[in-house]
N, C-alpha and C positions, 0 to 999 in steps of 0.2 A: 821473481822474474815474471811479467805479464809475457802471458805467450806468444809466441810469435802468429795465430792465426790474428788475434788483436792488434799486433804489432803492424800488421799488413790493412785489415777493415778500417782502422780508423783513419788513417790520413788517406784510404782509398775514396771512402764516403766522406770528408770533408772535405775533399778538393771536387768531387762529383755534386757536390754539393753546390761549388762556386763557379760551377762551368766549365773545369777543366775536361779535356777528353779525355779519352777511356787509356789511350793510349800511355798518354803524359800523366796520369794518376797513379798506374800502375806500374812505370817504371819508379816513380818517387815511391811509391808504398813498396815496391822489393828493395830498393835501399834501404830504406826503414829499416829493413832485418838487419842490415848490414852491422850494428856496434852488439849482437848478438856470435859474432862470430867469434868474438874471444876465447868462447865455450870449447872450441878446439884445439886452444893452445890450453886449456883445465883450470881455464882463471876464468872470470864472470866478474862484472861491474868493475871493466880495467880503464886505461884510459878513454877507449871506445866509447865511452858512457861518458866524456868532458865535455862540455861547451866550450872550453877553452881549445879543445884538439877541434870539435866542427869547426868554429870560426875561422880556424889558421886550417885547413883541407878547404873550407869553402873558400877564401879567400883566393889561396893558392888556383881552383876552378878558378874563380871567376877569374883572375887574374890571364891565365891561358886560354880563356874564351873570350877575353875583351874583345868586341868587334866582333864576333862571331855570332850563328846560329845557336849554338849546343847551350848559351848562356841561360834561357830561360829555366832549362831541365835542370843546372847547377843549383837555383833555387829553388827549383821544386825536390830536387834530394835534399837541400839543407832542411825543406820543412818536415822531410818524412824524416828524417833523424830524428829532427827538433820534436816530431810528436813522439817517438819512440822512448829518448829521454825526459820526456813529461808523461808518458804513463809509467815507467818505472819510479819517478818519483814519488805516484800514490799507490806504490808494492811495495817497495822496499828501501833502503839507503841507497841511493846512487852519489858518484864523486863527482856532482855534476859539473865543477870547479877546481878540479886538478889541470893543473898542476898548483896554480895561485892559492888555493884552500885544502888539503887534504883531508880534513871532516868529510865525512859523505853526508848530503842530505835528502830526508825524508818528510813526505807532506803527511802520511797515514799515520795515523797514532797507533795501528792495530795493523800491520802487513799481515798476518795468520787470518784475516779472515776473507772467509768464502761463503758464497750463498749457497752451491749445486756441485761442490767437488768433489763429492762421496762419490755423485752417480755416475762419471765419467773423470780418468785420469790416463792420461796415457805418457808412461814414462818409457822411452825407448831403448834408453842406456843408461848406466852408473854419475855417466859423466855431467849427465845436468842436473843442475839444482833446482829446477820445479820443472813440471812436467809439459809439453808440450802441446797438448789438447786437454780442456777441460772443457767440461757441462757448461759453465758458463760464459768462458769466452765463446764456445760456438754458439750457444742461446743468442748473444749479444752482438755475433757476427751475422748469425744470418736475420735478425732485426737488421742492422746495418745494413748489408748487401739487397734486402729486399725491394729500395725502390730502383734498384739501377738494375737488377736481372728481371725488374717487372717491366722496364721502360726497352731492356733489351729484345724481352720475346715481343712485347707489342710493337716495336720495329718490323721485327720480324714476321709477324702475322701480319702487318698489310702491308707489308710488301709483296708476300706472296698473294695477298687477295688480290693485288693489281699486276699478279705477272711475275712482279721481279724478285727472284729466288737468290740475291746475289747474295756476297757475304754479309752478316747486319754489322754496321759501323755505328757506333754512340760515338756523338761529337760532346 
């Protein structure tokens, strides 16, 4: 399981990347977590992990958002799944095609390997299958998150050098 602070950085910096705002990134990157929640019911890589189940949930959105506002965020959650299920795919076997294929597949010939996970793991319970924070997802996070919390505080600095101390907003 690629952890969830990766699960959230990657589709937050690749949609910050393409102009999206801070806002609308960061609700499609906490859905991203979302095919992680099967961990509660003590199964992992269930159907939450199908393309076959996004397409027919995003569908269903779009479908009840036709003509509406909300419709753009329906594709900005399908993509933060979409990158969710594609970093699991170079972790471990996902069923990225169930119900149609029941095979799980796998792009990493080696899922066991780590560069930095000796020196940080943080497993919080029994119940997950890999651990939650590691050395390197955070390394790889905060590379990630570095240009948009550097673009954040220099917002922030001249605004106050010109007075306005309001809240900083990244469009």
């Amino acid at each position: 399981m690629v952890e969830p602070l990766l699960h959230f950085v990657v589709p937050f910096v690749s949609l910050r990347a393409v102009g999206v705002d801070l806002r609308k990134a960061t609700f499609a990157s906490v859905v991203a977590l979302t095919p992680d929640l099967d961990v509660v019911f003590n199964t992992h890589r269930s159907p939450t992990h199908s393309m076959v189940v996004l397409g027919l949930v995003m569908l269903a959105f779009l479908t009840l958002t036709w003509k509406r506002k909300p419709r753009p965020l329906v594709l900005l959650a399908a993509f933060g799944v979409f990158s969710h299920l594609l970093l699991d795919l170079f972790q471990t076997s996902t069923p990225l095609f169930w119900p149609l294929m029941s095979q799980p597949i796998s792009l990493w010939p080696n899922p066991d390997f780590h560069m930095w996970s000796e020196v940080l793991v943080w497993y919080p319970g029994s119940w997950l299958d890999a651990p939650l924070i590691t050395a390197e997802g955070l390394g790889i996070s905060l590379i990630l998150l570095a240009p948009t919390v550097a673009q954040i505080v220099r917002r922030g600095l001249a605004d106050r050098k010109r007075g306005r101390v309001k809240s900083v907003r990244c469009q």
